[in-house]
C-alpha positions in Angstrom: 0.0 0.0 0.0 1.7 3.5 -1.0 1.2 6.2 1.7 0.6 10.0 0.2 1.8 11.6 2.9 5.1 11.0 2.7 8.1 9.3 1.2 10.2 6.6 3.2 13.7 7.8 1.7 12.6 11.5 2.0 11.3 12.1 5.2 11.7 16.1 5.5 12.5 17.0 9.5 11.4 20.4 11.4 12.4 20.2 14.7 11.1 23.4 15.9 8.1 24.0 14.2 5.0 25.7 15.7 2.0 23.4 16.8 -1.0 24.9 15.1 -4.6 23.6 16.0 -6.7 23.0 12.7 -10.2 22.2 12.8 -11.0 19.0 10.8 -11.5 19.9 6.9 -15.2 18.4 6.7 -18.2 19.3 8.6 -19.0 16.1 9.4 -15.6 15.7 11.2 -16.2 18.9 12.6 -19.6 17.6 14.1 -18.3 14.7 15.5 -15.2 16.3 17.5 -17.3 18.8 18.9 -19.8 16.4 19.9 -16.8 14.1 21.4 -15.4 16.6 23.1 -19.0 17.5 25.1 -19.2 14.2 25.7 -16.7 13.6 27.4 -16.5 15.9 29.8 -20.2 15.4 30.7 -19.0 11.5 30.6 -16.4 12.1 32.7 -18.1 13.2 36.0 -19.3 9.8 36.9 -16.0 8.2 37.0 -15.0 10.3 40.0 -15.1 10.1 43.2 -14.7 13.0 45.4 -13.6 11.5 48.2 -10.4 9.6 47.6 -10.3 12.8 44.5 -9.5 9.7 42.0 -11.2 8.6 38.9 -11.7 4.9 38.6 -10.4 2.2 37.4 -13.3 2.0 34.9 -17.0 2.0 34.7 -18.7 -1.2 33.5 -22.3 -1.5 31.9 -24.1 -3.7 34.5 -28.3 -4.1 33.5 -29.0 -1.1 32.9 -26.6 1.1 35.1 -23.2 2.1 34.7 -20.9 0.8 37.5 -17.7 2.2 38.8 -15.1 -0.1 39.4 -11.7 0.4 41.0 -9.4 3.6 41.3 -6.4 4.4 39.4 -3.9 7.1 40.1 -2.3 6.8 36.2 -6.0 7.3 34.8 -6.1 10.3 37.2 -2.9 11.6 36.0 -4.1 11.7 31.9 -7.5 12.2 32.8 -6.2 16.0 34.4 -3.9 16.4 31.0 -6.9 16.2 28.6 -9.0 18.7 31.1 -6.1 21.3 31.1 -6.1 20.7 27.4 -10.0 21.9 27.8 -9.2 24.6 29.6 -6.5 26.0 27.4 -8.9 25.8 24.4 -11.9 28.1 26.3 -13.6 25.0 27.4 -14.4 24.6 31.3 -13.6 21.7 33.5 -16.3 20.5 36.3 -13.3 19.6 38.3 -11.1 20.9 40.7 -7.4 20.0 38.7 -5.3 21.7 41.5 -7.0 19.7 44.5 -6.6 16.4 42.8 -3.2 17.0 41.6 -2.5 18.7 45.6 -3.9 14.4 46.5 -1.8 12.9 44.2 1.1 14.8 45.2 0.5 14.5 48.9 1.8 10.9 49.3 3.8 9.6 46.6 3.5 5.8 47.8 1.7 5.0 44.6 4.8 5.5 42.3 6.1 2.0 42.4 7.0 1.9 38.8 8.9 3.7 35.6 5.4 4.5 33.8 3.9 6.1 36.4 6.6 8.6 37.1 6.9 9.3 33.5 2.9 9.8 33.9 3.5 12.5 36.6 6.3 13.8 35.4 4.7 14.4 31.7 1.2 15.7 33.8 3.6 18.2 36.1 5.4 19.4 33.3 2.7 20.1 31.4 0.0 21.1 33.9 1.7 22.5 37.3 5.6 22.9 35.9 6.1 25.5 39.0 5.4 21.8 41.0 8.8 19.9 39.7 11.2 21.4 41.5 9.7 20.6 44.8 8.3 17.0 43.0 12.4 16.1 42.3 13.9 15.2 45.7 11.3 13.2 46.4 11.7 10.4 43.1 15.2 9.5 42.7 15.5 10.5 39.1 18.7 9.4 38.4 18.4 5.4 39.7 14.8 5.5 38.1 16.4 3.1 35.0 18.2 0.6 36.9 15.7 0.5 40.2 12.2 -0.2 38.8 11.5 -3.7 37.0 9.7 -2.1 34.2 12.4 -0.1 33.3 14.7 -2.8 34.2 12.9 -5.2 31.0 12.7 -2.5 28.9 8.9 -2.4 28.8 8.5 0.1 25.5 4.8 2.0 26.7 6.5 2.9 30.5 9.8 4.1 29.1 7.7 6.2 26.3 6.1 7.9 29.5 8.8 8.1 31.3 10.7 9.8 27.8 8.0 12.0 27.2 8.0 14.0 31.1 11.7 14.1 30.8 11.3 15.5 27.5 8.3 17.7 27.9 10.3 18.9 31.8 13.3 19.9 29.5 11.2 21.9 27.1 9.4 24.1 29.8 12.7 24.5 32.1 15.1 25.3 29.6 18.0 26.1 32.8 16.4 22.3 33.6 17.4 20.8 30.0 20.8 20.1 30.3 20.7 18.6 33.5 18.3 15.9 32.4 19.9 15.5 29.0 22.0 11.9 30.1 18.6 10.4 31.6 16.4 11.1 28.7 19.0 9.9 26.1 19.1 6.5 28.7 16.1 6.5 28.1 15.7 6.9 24.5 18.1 4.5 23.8 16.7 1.9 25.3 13.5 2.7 23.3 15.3 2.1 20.6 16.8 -1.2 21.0 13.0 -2.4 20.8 12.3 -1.0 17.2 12.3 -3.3 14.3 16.1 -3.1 13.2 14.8 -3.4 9.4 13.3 0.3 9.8 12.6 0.6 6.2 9.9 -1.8 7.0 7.7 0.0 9.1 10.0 0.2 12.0 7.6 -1.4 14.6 8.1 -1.2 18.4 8.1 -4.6 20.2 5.8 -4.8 23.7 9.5 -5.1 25.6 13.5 -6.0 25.6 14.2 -9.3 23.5 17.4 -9.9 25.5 16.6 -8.7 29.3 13.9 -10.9 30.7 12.4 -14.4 29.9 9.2 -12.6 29.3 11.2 -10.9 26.5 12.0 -14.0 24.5 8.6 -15.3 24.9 6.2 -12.1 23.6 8.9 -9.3 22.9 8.5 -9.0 19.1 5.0 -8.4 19.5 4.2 -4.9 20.5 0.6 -3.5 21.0 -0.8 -0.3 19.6 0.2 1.2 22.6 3.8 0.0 22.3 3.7 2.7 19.1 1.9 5.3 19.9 3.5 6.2 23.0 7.2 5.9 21.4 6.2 7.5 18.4 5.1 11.0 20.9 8.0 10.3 22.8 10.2 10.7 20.1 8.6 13.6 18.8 9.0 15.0 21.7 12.4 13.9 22.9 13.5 15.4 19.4 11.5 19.1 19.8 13.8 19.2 23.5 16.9 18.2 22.1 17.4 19.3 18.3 17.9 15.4 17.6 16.7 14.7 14.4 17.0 11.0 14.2 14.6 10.4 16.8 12.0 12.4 14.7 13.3 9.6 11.7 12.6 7.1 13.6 9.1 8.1 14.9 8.1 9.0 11.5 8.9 5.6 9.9 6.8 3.7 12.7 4.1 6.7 12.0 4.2 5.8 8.4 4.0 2.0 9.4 1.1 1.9 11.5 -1.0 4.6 8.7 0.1 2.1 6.1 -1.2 -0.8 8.3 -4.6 1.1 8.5 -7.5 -1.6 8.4 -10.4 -0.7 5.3 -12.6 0.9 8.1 -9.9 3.3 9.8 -9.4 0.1 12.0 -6.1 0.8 14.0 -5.0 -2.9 14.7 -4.0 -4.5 18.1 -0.8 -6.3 17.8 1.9 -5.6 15.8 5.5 -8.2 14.9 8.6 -5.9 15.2 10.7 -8.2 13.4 8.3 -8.9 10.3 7.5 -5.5 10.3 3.3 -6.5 9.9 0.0 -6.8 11.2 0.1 -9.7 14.1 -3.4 -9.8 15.5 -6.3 -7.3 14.7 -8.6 -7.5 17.4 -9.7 -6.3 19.7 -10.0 -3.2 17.8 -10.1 -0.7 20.8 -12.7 2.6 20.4 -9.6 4.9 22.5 -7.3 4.0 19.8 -9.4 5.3 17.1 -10.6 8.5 18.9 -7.8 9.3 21.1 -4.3 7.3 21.3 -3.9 7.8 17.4 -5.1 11.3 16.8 -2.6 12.4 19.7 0.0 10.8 18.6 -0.4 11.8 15.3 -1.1 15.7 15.9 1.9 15.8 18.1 3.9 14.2 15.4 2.8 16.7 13.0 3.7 19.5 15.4 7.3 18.4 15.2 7.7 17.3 11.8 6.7 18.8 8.6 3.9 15.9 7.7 0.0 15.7 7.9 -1.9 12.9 9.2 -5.2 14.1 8.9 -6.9 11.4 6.7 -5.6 8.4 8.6 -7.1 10.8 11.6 -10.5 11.0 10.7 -10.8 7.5 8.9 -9.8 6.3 12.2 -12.3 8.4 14.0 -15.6 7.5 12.4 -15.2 3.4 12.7 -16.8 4.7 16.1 -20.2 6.0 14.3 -21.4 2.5 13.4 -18.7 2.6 10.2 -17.3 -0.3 12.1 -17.9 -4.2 11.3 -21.1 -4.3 13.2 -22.2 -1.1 12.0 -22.8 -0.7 15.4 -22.5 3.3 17.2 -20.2 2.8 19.9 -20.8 6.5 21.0 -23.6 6.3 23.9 -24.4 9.7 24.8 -26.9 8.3 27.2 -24.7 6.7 29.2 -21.8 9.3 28.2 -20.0 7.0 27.3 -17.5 5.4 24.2 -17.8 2.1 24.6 -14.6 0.3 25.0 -13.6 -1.9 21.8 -15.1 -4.2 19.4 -13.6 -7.9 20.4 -13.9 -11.4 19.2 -16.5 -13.7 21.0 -16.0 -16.8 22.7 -13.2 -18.9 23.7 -9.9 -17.5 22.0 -6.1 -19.0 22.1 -3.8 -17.1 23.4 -3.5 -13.3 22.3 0.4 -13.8 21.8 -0.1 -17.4 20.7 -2.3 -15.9 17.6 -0.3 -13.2 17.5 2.6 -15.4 16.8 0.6 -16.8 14.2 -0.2 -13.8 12.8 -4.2 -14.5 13.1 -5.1 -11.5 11.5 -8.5 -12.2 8.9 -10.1 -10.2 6.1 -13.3 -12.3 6.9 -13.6 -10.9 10.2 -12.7 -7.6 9.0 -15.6 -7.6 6.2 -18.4 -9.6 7.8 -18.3 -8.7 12.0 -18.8 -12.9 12.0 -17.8 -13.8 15.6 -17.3 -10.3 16.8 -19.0 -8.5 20.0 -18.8 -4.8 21.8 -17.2 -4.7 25.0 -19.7 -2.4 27.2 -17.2 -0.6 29.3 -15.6 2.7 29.2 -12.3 4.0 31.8 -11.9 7.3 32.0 -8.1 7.6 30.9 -10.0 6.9 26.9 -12.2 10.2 27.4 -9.2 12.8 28.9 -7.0 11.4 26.2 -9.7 12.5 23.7 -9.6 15.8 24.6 -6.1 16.1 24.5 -6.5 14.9 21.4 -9.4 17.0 20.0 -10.3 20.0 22.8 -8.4 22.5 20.7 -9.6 21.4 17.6 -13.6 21.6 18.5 -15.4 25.0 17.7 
């Protein structure tokens, strides 16, 4: 499949250019972000609970009410990015952002891992930067790599977090910058040693290090969505902090991989094989990765680089509106409310087993035979939507 966007050989780099905001090019786009957007704030306010000043885990369709269902600090954390997003676009939050991020902050026990602190460190830099300097003492920056287990495996999604708050601290604290210069290049190294070495063929992100954990040797190849979106906006980001231009390369070729790997409906598939650089395992197809995870990653890219990824964007973005296989809406404005993903039914093998053997079917993708919705929503999908979209609605 050829790409039109741009050429493998030729990709042109910007490092500094300025992030503009367009507003989709169709009205029908148009419609649909703005209605996104509305909905998920107004979704939003049932996932949280005052009290503990948390949104949960996620909220599950049981009968005919919507049932919370956990609590999660990390949801919290880009939950509070895509409302600040709101708010710098006009919009206006129903929360109180600095007396949840004043809870977080106020006991620290629940950063047990690399992801997390790249979370908070990406959510302070970007929300509350005036709160790093007091945040530093108290996370042990420098031993972050070799002390947590995630890092320690080279899991790809928590050292893209933990990337992008380095990255995104270096860009707002410029006296900061060189200081955390040796960490985020650790850092983006060892994202690096999980992309597909062949990088002229799509340059794929594997779940985790090959070579540093059994795990590794068993499901490494095989990364998730999530294993490239979150590198991809790392690099972008890691490359708009430090001038380095091959990071921008290499996010742009795994970019180009996963638009070229676009399914017929905008479908943005689940698994993808580093080393054979293809499509591993399509479903589920998840609803966050076609309203959200994508267009942020994408957007961001664009900021960076001089590219456009707006018709993969929107392709993506209306499988939700029932141009899905089931031809089934998965937005639920009365229950405000995405719902999760469209899965396969029944008893399945393995998810790494099938990925292994790449079960990936053009039946399935055509017909909806043996395919189901998963009636659930978490709230991290609806703030990662506006971060997406809030300064693209009208």
């Amino acid at each position: 499949m050829s790409c039109p966007i741009f050429d493998r050989q030729e990709l042109s780099f910007m490092p500094m250019k300025e992030a503009v905001a367009t507003l989709p090019q169709f009205g029908a786009d148009r419609a649909t972000v703005r209605r996104f957007v509305d909905l998920a704030v107004r979704g939003l306010v049932p996932m949280f609970d005052g009290q503990r000043q948390l949104f949960c885990y996620k909220l599950k369709k049981a009968d005919q009410c919507m049932v919370q269902q956990g609590f999660s600090p990390r949801y919290t954390m880009m939950t509070l990015m895509g409302l600040h997003r709101l708010e710098q676009a006009g919009g206006r939050s129903p929360f109180d952002h600095d007396g949840i991020v004043n809870s977080l902050l106020s006991d620290l026990a629940w950063v047990n891992n690399l992801g997390d602190m790249g979370v908070l460190l990406w959510l302070c830099a970007t929300v509350c930067p005036e709160r790093l300097e007091a945040l530093e003492p108290q996370l042990n920056l420098e031993t972050a790599l070799r002390h947590f287990k995630d890092a320690r495996h080279g899991l790809t999604m928590e050292l893209s977090w933990f990337l992008t708050g380095l990255a995104y601290w270096a860009q707002v604290s410029p006296a900061k910058s060189a200081e955390l210069e040796p960490l985020a290049f650790a850092a983006y190294k060892s994202l690096t040693e999980n992309q597909g070495k062949n990088q002229g063929k799509n340059g794929f992100f594997s779940h985790l290090s090959i070579s540093r954990s059994l795990a590794g040797l068993l499901r490494g190849r095989f990364g998730t969505f999530a294993d490239q979106v979150y590198p991809i906006y790392a690099m972008a980001q890691f490359s708009r902090a430090y001038g380095h231009e091959e990071a921008a390369v290499r996010a742009s070729q795994c970019a180009l991989g996963i638009c070229e790997a676009q399914g017929r409906m905008g479908q943005w598939w689940w698994h993808y094989d580093s080393a054979g650089g293809r499509v591993a395992n399509g479903y589920p197809v998840f609803s966050v990765h076609q309203h959200a995870m994508a267009p942020m990653t994408l957007f961001g890219l664009a900021d960076v680089v001089n590219q456009n990824f707006d018709e993969y964007i929107y392709k993506g973005l209306r499988w939700i509106n029932a141009n899905n296989e089931l031809a089934f809406n998965m937005e639920d404005p009365a229950h405000g409310v995405i719902w999760r993903c469209i899965e396969e039914s029944g008893s399945t093998p393995g998810k790494y087993v099938k990925a292994g053997f790449g079960r990936y079917s053009e039946t399935i993708e055509e017909k909806g035979d043996g395919l189901k919705v998963l009636f659930e929503c978490r709230p991290y999908e609806l703030g990662w939507l506006l971060y997406a979209f809030a300064n693209r609605a009208e």
